[in-house]
N, C-alpha and C positions, 0 to 999 in steps of 0.2 A: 504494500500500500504506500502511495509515496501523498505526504502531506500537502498540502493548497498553500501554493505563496503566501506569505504574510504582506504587511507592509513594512519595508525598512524602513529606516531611519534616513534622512537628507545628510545628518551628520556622521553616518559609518565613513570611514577612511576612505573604500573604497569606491563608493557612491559621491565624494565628496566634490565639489565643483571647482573646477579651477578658476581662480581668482587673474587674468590674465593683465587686468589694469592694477592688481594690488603686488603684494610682496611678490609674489611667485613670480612677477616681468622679471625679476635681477638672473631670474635664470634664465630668460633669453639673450642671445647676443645677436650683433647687428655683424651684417654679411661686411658692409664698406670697409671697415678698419682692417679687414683680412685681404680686399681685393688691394687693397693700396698699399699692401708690403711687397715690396721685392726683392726677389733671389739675390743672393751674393753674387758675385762678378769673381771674386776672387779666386775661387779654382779655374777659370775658364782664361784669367791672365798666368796664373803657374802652369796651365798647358801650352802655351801660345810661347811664353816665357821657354819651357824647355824643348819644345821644336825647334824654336832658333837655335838655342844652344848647339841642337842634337846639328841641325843644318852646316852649324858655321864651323863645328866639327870636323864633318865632314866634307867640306872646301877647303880645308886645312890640310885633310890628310891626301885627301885626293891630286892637291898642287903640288905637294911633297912628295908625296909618289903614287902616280896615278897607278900600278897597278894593284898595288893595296885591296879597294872597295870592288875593282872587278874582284878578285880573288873571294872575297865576302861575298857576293851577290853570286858568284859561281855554287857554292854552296847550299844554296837556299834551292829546298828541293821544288821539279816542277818549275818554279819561277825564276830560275838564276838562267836559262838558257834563254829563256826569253827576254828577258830584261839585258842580258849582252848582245842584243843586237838590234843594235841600236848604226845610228849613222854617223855618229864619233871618229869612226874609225876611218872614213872614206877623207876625210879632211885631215888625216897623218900620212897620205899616199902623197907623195909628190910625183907628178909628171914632167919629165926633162927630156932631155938630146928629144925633141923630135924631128922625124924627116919625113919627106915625099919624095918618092918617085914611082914611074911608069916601067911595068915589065911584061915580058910576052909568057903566056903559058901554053898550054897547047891548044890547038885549033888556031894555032895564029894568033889569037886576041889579046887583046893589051887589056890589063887591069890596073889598078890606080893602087898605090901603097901607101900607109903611115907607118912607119914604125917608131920607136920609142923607149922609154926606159921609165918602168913605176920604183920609187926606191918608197922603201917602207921607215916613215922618221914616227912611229908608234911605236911603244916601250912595251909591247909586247908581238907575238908573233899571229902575222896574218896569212889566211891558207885561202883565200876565196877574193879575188880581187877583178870587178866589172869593170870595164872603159867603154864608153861611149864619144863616137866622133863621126862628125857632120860636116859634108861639104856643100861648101855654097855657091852659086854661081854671080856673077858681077852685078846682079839688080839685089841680092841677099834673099835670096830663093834658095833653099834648103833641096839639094839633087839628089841627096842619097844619105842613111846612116846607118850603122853597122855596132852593134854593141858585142865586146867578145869577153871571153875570161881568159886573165893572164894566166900565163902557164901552161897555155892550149901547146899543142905542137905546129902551129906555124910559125914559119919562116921566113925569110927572103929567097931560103937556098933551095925548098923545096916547094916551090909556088910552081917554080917554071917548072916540073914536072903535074900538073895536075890539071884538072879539066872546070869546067864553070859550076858543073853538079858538085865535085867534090870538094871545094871552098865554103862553100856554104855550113854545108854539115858540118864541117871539121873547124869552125868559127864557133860553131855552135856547144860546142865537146870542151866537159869543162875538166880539169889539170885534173890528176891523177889524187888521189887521196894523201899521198904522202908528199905531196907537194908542201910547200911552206916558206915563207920568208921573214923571217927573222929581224930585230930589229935593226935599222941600219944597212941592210941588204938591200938588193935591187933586184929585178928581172925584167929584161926584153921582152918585147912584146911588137905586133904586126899585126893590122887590121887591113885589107883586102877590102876594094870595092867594086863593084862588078860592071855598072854603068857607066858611060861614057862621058869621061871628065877633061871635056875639050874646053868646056866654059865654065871650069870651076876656076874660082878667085880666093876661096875664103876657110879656112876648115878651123875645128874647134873640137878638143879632146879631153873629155873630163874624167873623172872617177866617180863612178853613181853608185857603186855596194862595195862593199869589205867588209868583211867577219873574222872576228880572231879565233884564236884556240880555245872552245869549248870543251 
């Protein structure tokens, strides 16, 4: 049998009304004085603070000896091979002696020559080195260009034995694996053009890739 409501009391505790204009407001607090505080700055200048630090570091060690941070960045797995190839190293190649001349191969034909010398002035060793060269003709109209890998086995000596098919390809054919140049080393180099450079004026020979020893 369950008993019939009574009537409580207005003054049980738990029936009791809040009073929201009397004592009981001191217990509410106001939203504003919390919006209008603001976060410290302070750790966010000791991190900015030790980036530089960490940056000017490492300009320091890097000027002092640049192979230092590759050798560090070599290490770092997954990311150190990527992060070394970079194009750093195409602006340690210097390009010197260059020449031109015209020579005959077979079928008669005359082809157009650069040759050249890349010396490696990078303080570590490069195995993979691109030259790109353009000639131009007397209005600066771009007639031909030819990008090869040093190290290839052309030559001057063995041109004139070879045909128009087989220059292409063998421009193309990149140095041997155990190929390499060291710092302060040099290597020849020949690029071969196939077109007729009766009104060329102008040519231009740079180094666009290098990679070191990974």
């Amino acid at each position: 049998m369950i008993d019939a409501p009574g009537d409580f009391s207005m003054d049980d505790p738990v029936f009791r009304k809040l009073d929201i204009h009397g004592e009981s407001s001191n217990n509410i607090l106001a939203i504003s004085p919390y919006l209008e505080q603001r976060a410290s700055i302070l750790p966010y200048l000791s991190l900015l603070s030790l980036l530089v630090i960490g940056f000017s570091l490492l300009a320091v060690i890097s000027h002092a000896n640049p192979q230092t941070p590759e050798n560090i960045l070599k290490n770092i797995p997954l990311l150190g091979a990527t992060v070394l190839k970079n194009n750093h190293l195409k602006n340690g190649i210097l390009i010197k002696s260059l020449g031109t001349s015209v020579q005959s191969i077979q079928g008669n034909r005359e082809v157009f020559l650069i040759t050249g010398v890349a010396l490696n002035q990078n303080p570590v060793v490069v195995r993979e080195i691109q030259v790109t060269s353009k000639i131009y003709n007397r209005d600066g109209k771009e007639v031909e260009h030819q990008t090869i890998w040093v190290g290839n086995t052309i030559s001057p000596k063995i041109i004139r034995g070879m045909t128009v098919e087989d220059i292409p390809q063998l421009q193309e054919l990149k140095p041997l694996k155990s190929f390499e140049v060291p710092p302060g080393d040099s290597i020849p180099f020949a690029i071969v053009f196939l077109k007729s450079t009766k009104n060329a004026n102008e040519f231009t020979c740079e180094v666009v890739n290098a990679q070191g020893e990974i």
